[in-house]
C-alpha positions in Angstrom: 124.3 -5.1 107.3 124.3 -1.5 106.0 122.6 -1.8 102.1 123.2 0.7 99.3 122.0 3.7 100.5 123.5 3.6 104.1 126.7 3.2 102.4 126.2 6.1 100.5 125.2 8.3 103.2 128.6 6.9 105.2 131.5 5.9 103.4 132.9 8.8 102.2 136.4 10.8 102.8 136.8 12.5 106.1 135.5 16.0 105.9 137.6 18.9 106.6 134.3 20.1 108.3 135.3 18.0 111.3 137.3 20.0 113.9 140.2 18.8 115.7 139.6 17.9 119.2 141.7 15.9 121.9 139.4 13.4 122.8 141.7 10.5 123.9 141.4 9.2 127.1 138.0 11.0 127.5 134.1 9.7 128.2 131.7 11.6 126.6 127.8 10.5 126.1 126.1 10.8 122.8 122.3 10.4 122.9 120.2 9.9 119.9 116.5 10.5 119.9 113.5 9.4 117.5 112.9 12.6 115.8 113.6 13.0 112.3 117.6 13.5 111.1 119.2 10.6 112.2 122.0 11.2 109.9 123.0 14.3 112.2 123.5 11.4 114.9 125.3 9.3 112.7 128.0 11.9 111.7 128.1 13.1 114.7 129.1 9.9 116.7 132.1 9.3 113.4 133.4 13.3 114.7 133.6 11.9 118.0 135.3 8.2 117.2 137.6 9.8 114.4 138.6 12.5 117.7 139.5 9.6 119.5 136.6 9.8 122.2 135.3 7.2 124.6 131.8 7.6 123.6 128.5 6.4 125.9 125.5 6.0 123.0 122.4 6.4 124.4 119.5 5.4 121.9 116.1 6.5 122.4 113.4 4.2 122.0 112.7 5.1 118.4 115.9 6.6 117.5 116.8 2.7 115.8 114.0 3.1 114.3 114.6 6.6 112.8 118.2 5.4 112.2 117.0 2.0 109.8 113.8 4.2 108.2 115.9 7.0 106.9 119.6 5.9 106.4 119.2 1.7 106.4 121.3 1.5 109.2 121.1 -1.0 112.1 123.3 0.2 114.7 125.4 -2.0 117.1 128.7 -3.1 118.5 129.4 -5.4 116.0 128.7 -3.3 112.8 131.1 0.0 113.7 133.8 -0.3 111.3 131.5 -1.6 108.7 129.5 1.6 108.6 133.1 3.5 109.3 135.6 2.1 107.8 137.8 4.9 108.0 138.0 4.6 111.6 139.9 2.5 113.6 138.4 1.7 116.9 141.8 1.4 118.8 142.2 4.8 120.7 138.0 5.1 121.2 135.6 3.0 122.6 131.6 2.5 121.7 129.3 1.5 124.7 125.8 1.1 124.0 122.9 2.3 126.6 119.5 1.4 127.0 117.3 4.1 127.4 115.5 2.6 130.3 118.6 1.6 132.1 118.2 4.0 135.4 120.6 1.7 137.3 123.4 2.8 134.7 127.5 3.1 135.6 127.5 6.4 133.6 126.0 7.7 137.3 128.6 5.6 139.5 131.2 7.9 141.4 134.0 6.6 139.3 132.7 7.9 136.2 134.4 10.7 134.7 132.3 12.5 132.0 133.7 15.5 130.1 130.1 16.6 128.1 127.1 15.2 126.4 125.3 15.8 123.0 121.8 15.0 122.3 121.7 14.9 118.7 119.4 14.9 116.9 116.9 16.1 119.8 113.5 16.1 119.5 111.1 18.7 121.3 109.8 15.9 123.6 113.2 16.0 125.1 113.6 18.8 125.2 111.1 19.8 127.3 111.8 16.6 129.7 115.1 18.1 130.2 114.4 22.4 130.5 111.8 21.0 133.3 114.4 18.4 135.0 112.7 15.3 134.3 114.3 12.0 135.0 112.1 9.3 133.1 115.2 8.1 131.6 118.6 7.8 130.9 118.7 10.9 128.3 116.8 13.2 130.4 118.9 12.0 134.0 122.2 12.2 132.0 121.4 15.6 131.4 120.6 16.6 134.5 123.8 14.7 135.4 125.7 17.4 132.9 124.1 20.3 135.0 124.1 19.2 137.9 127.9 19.0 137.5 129.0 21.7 135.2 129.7 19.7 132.1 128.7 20.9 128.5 125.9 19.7 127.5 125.1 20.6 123.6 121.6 19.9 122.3 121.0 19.2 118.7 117.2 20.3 117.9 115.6 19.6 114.0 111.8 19.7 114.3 110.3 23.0 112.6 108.3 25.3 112.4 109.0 26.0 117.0 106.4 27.5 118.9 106.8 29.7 121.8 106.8 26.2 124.1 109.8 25.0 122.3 111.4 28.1 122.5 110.6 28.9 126.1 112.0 25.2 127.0 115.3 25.6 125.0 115.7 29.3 126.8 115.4 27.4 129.8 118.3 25.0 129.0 120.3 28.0 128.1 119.9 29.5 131.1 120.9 26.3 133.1 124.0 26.8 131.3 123.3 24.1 128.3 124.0 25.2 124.6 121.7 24.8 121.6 123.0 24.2 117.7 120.1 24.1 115.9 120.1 21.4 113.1 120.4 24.6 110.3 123.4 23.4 107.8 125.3 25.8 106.0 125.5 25.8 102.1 128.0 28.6 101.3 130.8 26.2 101.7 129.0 24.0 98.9 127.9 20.7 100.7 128.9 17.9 97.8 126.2 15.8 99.9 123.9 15.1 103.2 127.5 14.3 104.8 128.8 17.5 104.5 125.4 18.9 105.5 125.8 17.1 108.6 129.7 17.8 109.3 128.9 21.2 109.4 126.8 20.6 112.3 129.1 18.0 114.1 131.5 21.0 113.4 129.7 23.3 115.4 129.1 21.2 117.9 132.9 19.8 118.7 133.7 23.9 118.4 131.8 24.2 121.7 133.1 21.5 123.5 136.8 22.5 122.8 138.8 25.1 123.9 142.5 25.2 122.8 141.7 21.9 121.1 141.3 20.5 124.7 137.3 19.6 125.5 136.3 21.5 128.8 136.1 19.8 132.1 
């Protein structure tokens, strides 16, 4: 169960920071990784759900762990609507991944996936991905994404970059992937982390729409 402080980090009013986006009807695959920021994940999986999205959650290893350390949140099926109770999961669906899940239905040929975030994403993955690694389901999802032209929007916090983490995430730009740096806004006046975070799922939704319609 979520204590004090994840309830204070969740519950709070939808935030006109959230774009619309048509999302019903459509698969999309959120992964979370172990790098600090999980609350980026977190608001960024409510954008999807409260946009009506079928959304394949892919947890790193460590992410839970990220997730309980820094918001006290224990993430699973059966907890959803507790830690978003302004969302009704009747249009959107929640299917939880295991990381080490090669053998995976999101690579069947009946799947139909219309984009994938990795947020937050931590440099480790990064490079996995810019140098086509396939250890797991994060990094083959990705290559999934390019190999079949669908957006795939990576979520990076860790600072200060060196010139590897930049050359990596040049590389997933020029394999067509796009890269929204975890870097909030403040001249809107953020009230709290929430809105910090919005801004970023914000960002995010704005590149995987067009016409309020997500690209194919």
């Amino acid at each position: 169960m979520p204590n004090e402080k994840s309830s204070s980090l969740l519950q709070t009013e939808t935030s006109s920071l959230i774009k619309n986006c048509d999302g019903e009807g459509r698969n999309i695959i959120l992964a979370m990784t172990g790098t600090s920021g999980a609350i980026y994940g977190l608001r960024m999986l409510r954008a999807l759900l409260l946009n009506d999205f079928n959304v394949d959650l892919i947890l790193s290893e460590y992410a839970a762990y990220t997730l309980y350390k820094e918001c006290g949140v224990e993430l699973n099926p059966s907890n959803l609507t507790t830690l978003f109770p302004e969302i009704i999961l009747l249009k959107s669906t929640v299917t939880f991944y295991n990381n080490l899940d090669l053998k995976s239905q999101i690579f069947t040929n009946d799947y139909v996936c219309y984009g994938m975030i990795i947020c937050p994403c931590s440099m480790g993955f990064v490079g996995g991905i810019a140098n086509g690694e396939c250890k797991n389901l994060i990094e083959k999802s990705a290559d999934y994404a390019f190999s079949y032209s669908k957006p795939l929007v990576i979520v990076p916090r860790e600072t200060p970059l060196n010139k590897i983490h930049l050359g990596n995430m040049l590389k997933i730009l020029d394999a067509g992937g796009k890269i929204v740096p975890a870097m909030p806004s403040f001249e809107y006046n953020p009230r709290d982390f929430n809105d910090l975070a919005d801004h970023i799922a914000g960002k995010v939704l704005d590149l995987l729409s067009s016409n309020n319609a997500p690209l194919a």
